[in-house]
C-alpha positions in Angstrom: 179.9 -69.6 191.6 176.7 -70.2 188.8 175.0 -73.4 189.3 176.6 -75.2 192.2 180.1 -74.9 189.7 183.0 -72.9 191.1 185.1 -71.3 188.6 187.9 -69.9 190.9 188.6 -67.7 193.6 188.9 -63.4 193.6 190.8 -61.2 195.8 191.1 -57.7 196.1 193.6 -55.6 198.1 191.6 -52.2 199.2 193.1 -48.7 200.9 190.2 -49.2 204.0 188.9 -51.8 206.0 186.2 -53.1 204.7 183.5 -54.0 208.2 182.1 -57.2 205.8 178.7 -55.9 206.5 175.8 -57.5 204.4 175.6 -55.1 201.9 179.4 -55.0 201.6 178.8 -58.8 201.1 176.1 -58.8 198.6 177.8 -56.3 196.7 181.0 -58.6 196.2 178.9 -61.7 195.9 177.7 -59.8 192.7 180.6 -59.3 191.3 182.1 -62.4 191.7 179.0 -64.2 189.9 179.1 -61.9 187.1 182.6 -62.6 186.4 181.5 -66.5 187.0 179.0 -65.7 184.6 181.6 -64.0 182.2 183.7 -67.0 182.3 181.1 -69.8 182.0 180.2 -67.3 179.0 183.9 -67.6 177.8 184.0 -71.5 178.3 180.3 -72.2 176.8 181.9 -70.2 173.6 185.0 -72.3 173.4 182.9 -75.3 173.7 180.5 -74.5 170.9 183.0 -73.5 168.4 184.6 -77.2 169.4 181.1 -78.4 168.8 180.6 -76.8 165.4 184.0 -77.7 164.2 183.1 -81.1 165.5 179.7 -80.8 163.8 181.0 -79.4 160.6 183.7 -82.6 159.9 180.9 -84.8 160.4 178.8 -83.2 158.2 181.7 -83.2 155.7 182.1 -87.2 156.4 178.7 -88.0 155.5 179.0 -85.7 152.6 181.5 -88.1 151.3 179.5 -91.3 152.8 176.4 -90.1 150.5 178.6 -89.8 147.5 180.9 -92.8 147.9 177.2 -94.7 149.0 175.5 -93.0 145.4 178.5 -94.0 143.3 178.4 -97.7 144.4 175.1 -97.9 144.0 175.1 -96.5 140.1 177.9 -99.2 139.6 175.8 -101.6 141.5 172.9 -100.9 139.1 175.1 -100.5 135.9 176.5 -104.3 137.3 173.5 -105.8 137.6 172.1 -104.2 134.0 174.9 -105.3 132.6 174.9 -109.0 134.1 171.0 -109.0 133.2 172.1 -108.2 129.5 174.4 -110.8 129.2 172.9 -113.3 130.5 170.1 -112.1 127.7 172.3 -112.0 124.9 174.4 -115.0 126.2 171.1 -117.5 126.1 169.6 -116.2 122.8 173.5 -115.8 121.5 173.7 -119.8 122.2 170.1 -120.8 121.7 170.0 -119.6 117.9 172.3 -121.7 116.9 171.6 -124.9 118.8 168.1 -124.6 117.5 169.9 -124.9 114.2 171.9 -128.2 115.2 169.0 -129.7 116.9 166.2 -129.1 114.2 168.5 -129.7 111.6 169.5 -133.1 112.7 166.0 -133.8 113.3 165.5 -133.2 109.6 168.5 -135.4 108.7 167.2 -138.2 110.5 164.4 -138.3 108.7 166.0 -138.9 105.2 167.7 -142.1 103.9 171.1 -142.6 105.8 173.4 -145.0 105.9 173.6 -146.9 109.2 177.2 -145.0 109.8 175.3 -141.9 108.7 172.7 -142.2 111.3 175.3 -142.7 113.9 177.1 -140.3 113.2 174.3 -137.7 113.7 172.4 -139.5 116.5 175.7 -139.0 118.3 175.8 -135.5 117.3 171.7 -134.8 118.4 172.6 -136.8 121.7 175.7 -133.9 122.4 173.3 -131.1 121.4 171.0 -132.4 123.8 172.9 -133.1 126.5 175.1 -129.2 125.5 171.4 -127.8 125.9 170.4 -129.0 129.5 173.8 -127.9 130.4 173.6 -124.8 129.3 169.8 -124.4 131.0 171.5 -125.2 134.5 174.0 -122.9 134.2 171.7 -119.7 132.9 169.0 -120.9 135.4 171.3 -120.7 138.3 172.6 -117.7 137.1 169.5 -115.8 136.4 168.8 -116.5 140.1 172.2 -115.4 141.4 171.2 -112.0 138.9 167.8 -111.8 141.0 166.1 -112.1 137.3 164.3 -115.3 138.0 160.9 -114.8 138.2 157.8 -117.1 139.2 154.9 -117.5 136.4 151.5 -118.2 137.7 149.4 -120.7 135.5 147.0 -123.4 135.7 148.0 -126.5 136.1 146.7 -130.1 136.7 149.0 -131.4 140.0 148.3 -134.8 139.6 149.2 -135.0 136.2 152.9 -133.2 137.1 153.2 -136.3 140.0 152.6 -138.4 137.4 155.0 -137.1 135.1 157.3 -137.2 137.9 156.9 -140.3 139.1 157.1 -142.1 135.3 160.7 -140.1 135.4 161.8 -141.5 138.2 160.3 -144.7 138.8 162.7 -146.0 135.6 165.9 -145.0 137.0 164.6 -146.7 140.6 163.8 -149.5 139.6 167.0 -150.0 138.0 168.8 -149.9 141.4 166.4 -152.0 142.7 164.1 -149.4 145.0 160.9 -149.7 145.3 159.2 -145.8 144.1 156.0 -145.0 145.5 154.0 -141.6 144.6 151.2 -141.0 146.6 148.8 -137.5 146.3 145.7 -137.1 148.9 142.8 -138.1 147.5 141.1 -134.7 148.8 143.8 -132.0 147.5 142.3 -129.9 144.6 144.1 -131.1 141.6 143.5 -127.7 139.5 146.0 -125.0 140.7 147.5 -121.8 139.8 151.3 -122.1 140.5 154.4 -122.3 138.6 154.7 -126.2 137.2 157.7 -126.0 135.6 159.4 -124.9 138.9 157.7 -127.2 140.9 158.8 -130.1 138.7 162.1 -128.9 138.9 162.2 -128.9 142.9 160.6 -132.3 142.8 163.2 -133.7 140.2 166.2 -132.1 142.0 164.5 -133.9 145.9 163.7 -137.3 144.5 167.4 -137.2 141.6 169.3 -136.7 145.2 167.3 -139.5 146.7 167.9 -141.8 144.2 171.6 -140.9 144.3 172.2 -141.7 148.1 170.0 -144.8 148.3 171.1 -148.4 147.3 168.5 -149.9 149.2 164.6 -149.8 150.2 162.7 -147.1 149.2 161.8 -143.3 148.0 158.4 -142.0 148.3 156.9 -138.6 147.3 154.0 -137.8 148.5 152.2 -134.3 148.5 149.6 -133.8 151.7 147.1 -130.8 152.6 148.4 -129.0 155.4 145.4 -126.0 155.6 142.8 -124.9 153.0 140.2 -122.4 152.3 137.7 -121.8 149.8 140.2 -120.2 147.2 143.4 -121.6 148.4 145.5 -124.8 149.8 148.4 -124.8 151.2 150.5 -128.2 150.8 153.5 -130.3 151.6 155.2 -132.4 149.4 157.4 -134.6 151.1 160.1 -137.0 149.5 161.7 -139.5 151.8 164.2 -142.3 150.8 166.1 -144.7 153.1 169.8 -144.0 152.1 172.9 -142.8 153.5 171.2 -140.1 156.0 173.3 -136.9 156.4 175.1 -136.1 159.6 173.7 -133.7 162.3 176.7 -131.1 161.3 175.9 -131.1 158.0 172.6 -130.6 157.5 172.4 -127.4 159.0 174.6 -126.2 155.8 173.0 -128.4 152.8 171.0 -125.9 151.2 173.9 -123.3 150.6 175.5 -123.0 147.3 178.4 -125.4 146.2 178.2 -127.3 150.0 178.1 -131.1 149.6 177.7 -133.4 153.0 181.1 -134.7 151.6 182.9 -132.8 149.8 186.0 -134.3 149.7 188.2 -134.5 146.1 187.6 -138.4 146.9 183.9 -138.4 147.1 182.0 -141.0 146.0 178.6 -139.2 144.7 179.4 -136.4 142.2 177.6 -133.4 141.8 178.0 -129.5 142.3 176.2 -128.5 145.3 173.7 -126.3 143.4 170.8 -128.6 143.4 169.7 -127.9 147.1 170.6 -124.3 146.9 168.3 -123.8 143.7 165.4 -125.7 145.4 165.5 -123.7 148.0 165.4 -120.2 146.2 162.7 -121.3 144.2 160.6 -122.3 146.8 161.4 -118.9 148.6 160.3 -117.2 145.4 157.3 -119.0 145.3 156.8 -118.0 148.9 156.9 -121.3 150.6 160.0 -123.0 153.4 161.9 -126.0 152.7 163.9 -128.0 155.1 165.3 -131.7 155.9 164.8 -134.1 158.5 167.7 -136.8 158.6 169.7 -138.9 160.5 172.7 -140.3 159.4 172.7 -144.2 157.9 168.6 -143.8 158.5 167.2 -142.2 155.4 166.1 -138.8 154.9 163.2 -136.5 154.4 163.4 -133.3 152.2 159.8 -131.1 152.8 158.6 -128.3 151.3 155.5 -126.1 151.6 153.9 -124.2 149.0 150.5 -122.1 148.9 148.9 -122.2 145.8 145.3 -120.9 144.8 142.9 -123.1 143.4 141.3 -123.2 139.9 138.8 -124.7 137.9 141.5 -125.9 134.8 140.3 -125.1 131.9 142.4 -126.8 128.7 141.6 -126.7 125.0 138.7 -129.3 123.9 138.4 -128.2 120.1 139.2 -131.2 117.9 142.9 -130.9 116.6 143.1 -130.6 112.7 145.2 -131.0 110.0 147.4 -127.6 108.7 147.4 -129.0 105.3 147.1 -125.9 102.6 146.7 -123.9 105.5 148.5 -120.2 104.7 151.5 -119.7 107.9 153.9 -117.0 107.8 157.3 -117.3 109.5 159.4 -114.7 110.7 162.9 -114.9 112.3 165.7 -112.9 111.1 168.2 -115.5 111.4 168.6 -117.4 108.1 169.2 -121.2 109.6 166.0 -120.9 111.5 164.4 -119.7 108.3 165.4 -122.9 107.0 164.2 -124.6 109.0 160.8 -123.6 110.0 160.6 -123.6 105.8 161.7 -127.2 105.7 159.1 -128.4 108.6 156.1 -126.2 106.9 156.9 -128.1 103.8 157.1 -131.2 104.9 153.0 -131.0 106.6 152.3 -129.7 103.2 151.4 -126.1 104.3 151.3 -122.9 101.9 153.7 -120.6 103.6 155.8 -117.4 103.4 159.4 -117.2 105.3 160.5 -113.2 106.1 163.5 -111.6 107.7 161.9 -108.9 109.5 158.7 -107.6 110.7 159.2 -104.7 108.4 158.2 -107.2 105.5 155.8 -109.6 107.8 153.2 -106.4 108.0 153.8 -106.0 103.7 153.6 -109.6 103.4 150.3 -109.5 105.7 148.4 -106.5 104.3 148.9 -107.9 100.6 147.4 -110.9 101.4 144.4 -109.3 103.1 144.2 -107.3 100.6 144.1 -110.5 97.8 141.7 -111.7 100.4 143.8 -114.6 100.4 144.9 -113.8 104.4 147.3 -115.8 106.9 145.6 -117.8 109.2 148.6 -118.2 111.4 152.5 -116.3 112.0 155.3 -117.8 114.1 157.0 -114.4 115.4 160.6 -114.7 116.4 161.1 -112.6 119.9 164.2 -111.4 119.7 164.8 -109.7 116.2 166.4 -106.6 115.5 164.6 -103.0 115.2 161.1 -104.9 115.8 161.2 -107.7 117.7 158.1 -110.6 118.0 156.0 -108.6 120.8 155.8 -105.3 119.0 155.5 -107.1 115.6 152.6 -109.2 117.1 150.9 -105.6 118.8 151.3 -103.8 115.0 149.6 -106.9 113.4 146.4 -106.6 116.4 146.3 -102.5 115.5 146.3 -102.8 112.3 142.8 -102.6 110.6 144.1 -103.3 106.7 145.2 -106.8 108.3 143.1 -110.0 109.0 144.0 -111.2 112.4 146.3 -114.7 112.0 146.7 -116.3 114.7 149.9 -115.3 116.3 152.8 -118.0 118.2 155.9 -116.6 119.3 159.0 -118.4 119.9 161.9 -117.3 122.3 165.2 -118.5 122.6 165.7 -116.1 125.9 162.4 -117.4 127.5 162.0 -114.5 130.6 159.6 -115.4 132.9 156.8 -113.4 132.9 156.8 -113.1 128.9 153.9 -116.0 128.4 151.5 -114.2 130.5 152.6 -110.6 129.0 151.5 -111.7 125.4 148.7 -113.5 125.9 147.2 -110.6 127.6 148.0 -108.8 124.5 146.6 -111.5 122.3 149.0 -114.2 121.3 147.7 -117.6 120.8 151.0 -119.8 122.1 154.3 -119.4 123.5 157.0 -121.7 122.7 161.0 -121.5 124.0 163.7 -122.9 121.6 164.5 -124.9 120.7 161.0 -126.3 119.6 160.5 -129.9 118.4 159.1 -130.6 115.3 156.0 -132.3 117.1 155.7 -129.9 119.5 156.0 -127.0 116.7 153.1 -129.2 114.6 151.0 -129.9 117.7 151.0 -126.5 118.8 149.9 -125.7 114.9 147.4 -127.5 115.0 146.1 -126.7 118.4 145.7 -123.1 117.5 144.0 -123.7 113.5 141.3 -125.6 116.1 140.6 -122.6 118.4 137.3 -121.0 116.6 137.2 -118.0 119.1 139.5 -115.2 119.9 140.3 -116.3 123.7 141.6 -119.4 124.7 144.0 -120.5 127.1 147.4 -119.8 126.2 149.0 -123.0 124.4 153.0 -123.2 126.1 154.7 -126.5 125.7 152.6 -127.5 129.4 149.5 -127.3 127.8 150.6 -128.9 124.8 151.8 -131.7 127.0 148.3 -132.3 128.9 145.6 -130.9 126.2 146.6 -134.2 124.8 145.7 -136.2 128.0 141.9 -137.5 127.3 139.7 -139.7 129.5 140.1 -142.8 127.8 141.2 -145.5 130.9 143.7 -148.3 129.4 144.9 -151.3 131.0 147.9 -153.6 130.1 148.5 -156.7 131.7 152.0 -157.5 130.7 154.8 -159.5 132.9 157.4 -158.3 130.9 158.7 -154.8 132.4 160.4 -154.3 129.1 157.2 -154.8 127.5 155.2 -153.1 129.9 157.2 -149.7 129.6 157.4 -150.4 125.9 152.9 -150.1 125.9 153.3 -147.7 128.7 155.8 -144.9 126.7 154.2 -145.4 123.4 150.6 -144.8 124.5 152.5 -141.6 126.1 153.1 -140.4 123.2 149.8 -140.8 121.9 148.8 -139.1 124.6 147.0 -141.7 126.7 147.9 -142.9 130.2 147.4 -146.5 131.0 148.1 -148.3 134.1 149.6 -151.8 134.3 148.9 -155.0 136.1 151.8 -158.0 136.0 149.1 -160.7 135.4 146.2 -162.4 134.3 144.9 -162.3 137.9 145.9 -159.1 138.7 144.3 -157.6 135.4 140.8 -158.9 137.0 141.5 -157.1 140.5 142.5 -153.8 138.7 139.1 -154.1 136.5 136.9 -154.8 139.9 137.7 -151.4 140.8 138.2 -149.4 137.6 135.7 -148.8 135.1 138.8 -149.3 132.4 138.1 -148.4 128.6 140.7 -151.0 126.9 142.7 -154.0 128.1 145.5 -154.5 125.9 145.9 -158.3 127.4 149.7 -160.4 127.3 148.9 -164.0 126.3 151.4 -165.5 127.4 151.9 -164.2 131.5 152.4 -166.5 134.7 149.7 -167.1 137.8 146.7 -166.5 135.7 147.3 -166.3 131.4 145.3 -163.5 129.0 143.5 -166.1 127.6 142.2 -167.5 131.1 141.7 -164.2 131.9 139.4 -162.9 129.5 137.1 -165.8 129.9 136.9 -164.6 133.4 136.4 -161.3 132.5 133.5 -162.1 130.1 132.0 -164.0 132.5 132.0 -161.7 135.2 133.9 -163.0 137.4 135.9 -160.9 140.5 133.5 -158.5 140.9 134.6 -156.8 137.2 132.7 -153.7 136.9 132.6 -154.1 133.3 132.7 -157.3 131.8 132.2 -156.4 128.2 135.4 -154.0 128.8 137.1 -154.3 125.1 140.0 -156.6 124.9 142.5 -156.8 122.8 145.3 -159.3 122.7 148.8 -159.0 122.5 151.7 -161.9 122.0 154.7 -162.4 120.1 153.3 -165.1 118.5 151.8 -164.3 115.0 151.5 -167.9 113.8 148.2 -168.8 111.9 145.2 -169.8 114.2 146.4 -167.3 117.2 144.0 -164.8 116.8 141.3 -167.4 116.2 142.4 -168.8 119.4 142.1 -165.3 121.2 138.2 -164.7 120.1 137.3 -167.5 121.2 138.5 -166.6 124.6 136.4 -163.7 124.4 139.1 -161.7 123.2 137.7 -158.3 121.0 140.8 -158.2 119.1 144.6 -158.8 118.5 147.8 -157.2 117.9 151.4 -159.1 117.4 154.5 -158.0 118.7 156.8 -155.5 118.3 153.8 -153.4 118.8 154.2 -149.9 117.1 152.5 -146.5 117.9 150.7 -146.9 114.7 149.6 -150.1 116.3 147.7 -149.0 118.8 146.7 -145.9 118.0 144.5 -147.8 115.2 143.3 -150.1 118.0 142.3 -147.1 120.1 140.6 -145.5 117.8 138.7 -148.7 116.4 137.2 -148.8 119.2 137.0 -145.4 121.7 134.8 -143.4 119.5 136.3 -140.4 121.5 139.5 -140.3 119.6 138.0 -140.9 116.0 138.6 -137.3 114.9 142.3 -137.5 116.3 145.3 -137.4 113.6 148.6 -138.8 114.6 152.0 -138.3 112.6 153.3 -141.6 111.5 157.0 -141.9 110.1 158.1 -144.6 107.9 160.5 -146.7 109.1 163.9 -146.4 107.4 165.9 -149.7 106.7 168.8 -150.6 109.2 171.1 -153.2 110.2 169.1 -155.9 111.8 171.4 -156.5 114.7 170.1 -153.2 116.3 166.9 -151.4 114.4 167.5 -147.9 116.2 164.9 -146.5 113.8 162.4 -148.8 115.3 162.5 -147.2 118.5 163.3 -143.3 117.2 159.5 -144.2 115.6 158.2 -145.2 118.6 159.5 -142.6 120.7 161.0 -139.6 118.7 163.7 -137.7 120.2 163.0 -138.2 123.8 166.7 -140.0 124.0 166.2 -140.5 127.9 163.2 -143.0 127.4 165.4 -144.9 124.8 168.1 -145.0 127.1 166.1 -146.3 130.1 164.4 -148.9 128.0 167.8 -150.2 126.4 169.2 -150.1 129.9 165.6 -152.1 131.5 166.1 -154.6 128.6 170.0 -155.0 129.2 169.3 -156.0 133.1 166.5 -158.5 132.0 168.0 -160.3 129.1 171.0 -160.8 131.2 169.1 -162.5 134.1 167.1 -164.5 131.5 170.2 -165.8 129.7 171.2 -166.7 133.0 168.7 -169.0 133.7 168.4 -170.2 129.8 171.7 -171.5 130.1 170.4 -173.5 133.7 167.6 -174.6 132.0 169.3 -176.1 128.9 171.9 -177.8 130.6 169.2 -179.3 133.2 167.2 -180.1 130.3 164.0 -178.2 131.2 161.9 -178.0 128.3 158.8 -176.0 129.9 161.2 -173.4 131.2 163.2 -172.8 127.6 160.4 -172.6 126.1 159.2 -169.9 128.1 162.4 -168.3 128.8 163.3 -168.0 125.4 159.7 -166.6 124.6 160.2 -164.0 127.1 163.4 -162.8 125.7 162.3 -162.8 121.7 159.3 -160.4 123.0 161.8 -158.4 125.1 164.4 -158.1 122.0 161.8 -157.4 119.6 160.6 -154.5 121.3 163.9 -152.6 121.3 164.4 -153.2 117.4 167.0 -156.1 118.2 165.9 -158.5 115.2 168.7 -160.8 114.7 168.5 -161.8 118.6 164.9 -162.0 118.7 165.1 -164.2 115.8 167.2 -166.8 117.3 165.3 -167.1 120.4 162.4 -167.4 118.5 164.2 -170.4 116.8 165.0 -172.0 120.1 161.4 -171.3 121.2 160.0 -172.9 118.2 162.3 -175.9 118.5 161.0 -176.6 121.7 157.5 -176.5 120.8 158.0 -179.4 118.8 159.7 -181.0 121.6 163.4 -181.3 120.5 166.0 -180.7 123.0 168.7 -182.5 121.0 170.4 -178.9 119.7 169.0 -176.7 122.3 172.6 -176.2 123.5 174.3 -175.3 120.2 171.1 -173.3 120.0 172.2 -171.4 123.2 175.8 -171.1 122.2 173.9 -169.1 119.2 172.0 -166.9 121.5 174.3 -166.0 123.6 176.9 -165.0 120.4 174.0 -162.9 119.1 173.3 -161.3 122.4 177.5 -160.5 122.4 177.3 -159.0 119.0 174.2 -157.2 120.1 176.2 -155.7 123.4 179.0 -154.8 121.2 176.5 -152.6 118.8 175.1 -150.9 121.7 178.3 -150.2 122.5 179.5 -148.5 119.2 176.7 -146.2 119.1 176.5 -145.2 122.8 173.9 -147.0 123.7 175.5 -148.1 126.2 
């Protein structure tokens, strides 16, 4: 027996009698434990060779695991690299060539075309349009599936991006009837350091879904301080709407990819199901949480909270100039986009040089330092074969035999990260393609104006808000066609403006806004302009400025108007359609702040009167959404006012066609729709003089022109 464990049993056959005295019992006692001891021995042995047999197989197995574990995770790597390449080649493989259809159409639309001409290629700039944001979703969503999307920290106004958002989406609200509020804590630090772009996407995506599941009442977005110290704030922005609600067993599931609250083949709201699941990766990446509160048929409320350092904004304040004879070099190895960017320098008059490669850009560059005759400016392509725009841009900063241009590069890949790589290395801007002509000039021009080396880096954000000044404007216009008319135009001249329905209201927003300009209706119910600017002039409701420049606007243009707007204490007058070149000459007339600004002004081409698209392409470029919206805001008005027309005539109602009638002339003269406007201004003019006799065969006229008007729309996709 050894330790308590009995091994078996010995016996012994002996020739004597043994007396089993104690030392005839120790004696056996020891041999029995060393054979226990010899056969535990034995066992242990057994045991350990098991063991090590044991021992060795597993070893063997996670010989194999390592291996098999090491293989997939070279293949992992080589998937990934190879997803991460194609999704590089696959955006600048696509990009180069819509940057050809886009720009090039831009180009086309600004020579003489025929009005099937211009159709024909608005409808081809609308598909390359709507081709590109397509094609952004899809390598957006797969970048993040790649694990390539990264965040890019800049500063940014966040007031300004509300803004932006809420001008969006207002539009498309108020065409289903909701009321849109936007609302930003007066104490949250406007200048941040954050990703804007991203942020505006998450915002877009919340209050797009909102608008989609809400037919009545209301969306608001509002954007509240939740804790803050002295170099950062953390913040929630909120959007709530009052739709359809989504049910308890849903909701739990709404942020994952391709899931829908229904998603049923019989749906009634479209959509893939990314939306949500985007949001909520970016706000992960951006280190904040997002989440939902609903219940269902009783609104919902999609939050998310973001921390976000503060900063002291600092944007460019160097007056823009004019590129004329300034000396730019382009380079981009594809031949289209040589074209181009040589068709565009042309065309603002500059002296310029178009290369294939870097290669030549550095010969081209030390020649003309040489000849002391130097670049002030090169466009770099980024993706170019053997040399590409970064190392092209870091040869032109090392090299001493070269004056230092100015250097913008242009991406049609667009990695995140990139804008902040090459300005630490000395670029002046960063643009993605494809680049708009104005944004191309602007960003020109915004460079020739730095006079020192470092400057913030100009990116299509800073573009957007370096032209933002702090001139106040005020329009008091009841029209909403009108109004967003004003509102987009001095947009685009890069002013904001705020906008009051009335005469009466026009005096409450001046009694507690210092305003620069009131650009003042005439014609507007509860309280008229001209009504209104005697009350302004004499001080009345608490104005905090009553010598607050005025400047009239009406449809009417008939002699002895603008006599009978000075009088009113009007400062000056403008007649409608009013035109970007309109009041950007009013502007700077009178804000001696925007003196030294330059605007691009197109000529109007000739066009079929029924439908002037030209007239609005002028006032609002390419931004096809804007023209969309405004058609669509002037569609749902006109129809409402033709309604009552059509009461009013057959009731007799002189006051009320008159007015009516007015209303609609503005309306249709502010889209370009002449022929209409014209024969509501007939109408209007008829009863002025107090004739009602052929009011209705007046009407049957309108309503045929507003027909043939509908139909136009139509043909061109307008509607």
């Amino acid at each position: 027996m050894v330790d308590e464990i009995s091994f078996g049993v010995i016996s012994a056959e002996l020739p004597v009698k043994l007396s089993l005295s104690s030392s005839e019992q120790t004696l056996f006692q020891e041999v029995a434990d060393d054979v226990a001891y010899s056969v535990r021995n034995i066992y242990m042995e057994e045991e350990r060779i098991q063991a090590d047999k044991i021992i060795a197989k597993s070893n063997e197995q996670l010989s194999e695991a390592l291996r098999v574990a090491e293989q997939s995770a070279v293949i992992a790597r080589e998937a990934s690299k190879a997803k991460s390449e194609f999704l590089a080649n696959m955006s600048h493989e696509i990009r180069t060539p819509l940057n050809g259809v886009i720009g090039m159409i831009g180009l086309l639309m600004d020579t003489d075309l025929s009005p099937e001409q211009r159709e024909f290629a608005e409808t081809v700039r609308i598909s390359g349009d709507a081709l590109l944001t397509l094609i952004n979703d899809i390598l957006d969503f797969s970048k993040i599936e790649a694990g390539k999307l990264e965040i890019e920290i800049t500063s940014f106004d966040l007031r300004l991006l509300l803004e932006e958002v809420g001008d969006m989406m207002a539009i498309r609200a108020q065409h289903k009837g909701l009321e849109f509020i936007s609302m930003i804590a007066p104490d949250i630090p406007a200048p941040v350091k954050g990703d804007p772009g991203r942020i505006r996407q998450i915002l877009l995506n919340l209050t797009g879904n909102a608008l989609k599941f809400t037919s009545q009442g209301e969306i608001s977005v509002s954007v509240l301080a939740e804790n803050e110290t002295d170099t950062h704030v953390q913040l929630r922005f909120s959007v709530r709407d009052t739709g359809i609600g989504i049910p308890p067993d849903k909701a739990k599931n709404i942020f994952d990819a391709f899931t829908q609250a229904d998603a049923s083949t019989t749906r009634k709201y479209g959509g893939t199901g990314l939306g949500l699941s985007i949001c909520k990766k970016l706000v992960a990446l951006m280190g904040g949480k997002i989440g939902v509160l609903s219940r269902e048929g009783a609104g919902s409320e999609f939050w998310f909270t973001l921390t976000l350092e503060k900063h002291k904004l600092q944007t460019a304040q160097s007056e823009t100039r004019s590129i004329e004879n300034i000396r730019i070099l382009a380079v981009d190895d594809n031949s289209t986009n040589r074209r181009l960017i040589a068709l565009l320098l042309e065309s603002w008059k500059c002296r310029f040089s178009v290369v294939p490669s870097g290669k030549e850009a550095l010969k081209i560059l030390r020649k003309a330092s040489l000849e002391g005759d130097s670049f002030k400016i090169a466009i770099l392509d980024m993706q170019m074969p053997e040399m590409d725009g970064e190392e092209l841009g870091r040869k032109i900063l090392a090299d001493s035999t070269i004056d230092k241009p100015k250097l913008v590069v242009m991406s049609s890949i667009g990695a995140r990260g990139d804008a902040s790589r090459v300005h630490e290395l000395g670029f002046s801007a960063y643009l993605t393609k494809p680049v708009k002509q104005s944004q191309l000039f602007n960003c020109l021009t915004t460079v020739y104006g730095h006079e020192t080396e470092r400057h913030p880096l100009v990116t299509r954000h800073t573009l957007k808000e370096s032209r933002k000044t702090g001139i106040k404007i005020l329009i008091a216009e009841d029209n909403p066609v009108n109004q967003l008319v004003a509102v987009k135009i001095l947009e685009k001249l890069g002013y904001k403006a705020d906008v009051a329905g009335n005469g009466a209201e026009a005096i409450e927003f001046l009694s507690k806004i210092a305003y620069d300009i009131v650009f003042m209706d005439c014609q507007m119910p509860v309280m008229d302009g001209y009504d209104a600017s005697r009350a302004i002039r004499a001080g009345k409701g608490n104005v905090l400025n009553s010598k607050v420049t005025i400047i009239a606007m009406t449809a009417n243009a008939l002699k002895g108007d603008k006599e009978k707007c000075i009088v009113s204490g009007m400062d000056d007058y403008i007649s409608k359609p009013v035109t970007p070149a309109m009041l950007s000459e009013m502007v700077e007339k009178w804000v001696s702040a925007v003196s030294g600004k330059e605007e691009i002004r197109i000529e109007p081409l000739l066009c079929d009167s029924t439908f002037r698209q030209d007239k609005l392409e002028d006032d609002f470029g390419d931004d096809i959404q804007t023209i969309k919206e405004l058609i669509s805001l002037f569609m749902a008005t006109a129809e409402k006012n033709l309604r009552e027309l059509s009461i009013a005539v057959h009731e007799g109602t002189a006051a009320k066609i008159k007015i009516l009638s007015h209303t609609l002339k503005g309306s249709a003269l502010n889209i370009g729709a002449d022929d209409f406007a014209n024969t509501c201004g007939r109408l209007e003019q008829m009863l002025s003089k107090g004739d009602l006799a052929n009011s209705d065969i007046l009407l049957g006229i309108v309503e045929s022109e507003y027909d043939k008007l509908m139909d136009h729309l139509s043909a061109i996709g307008y509607r």
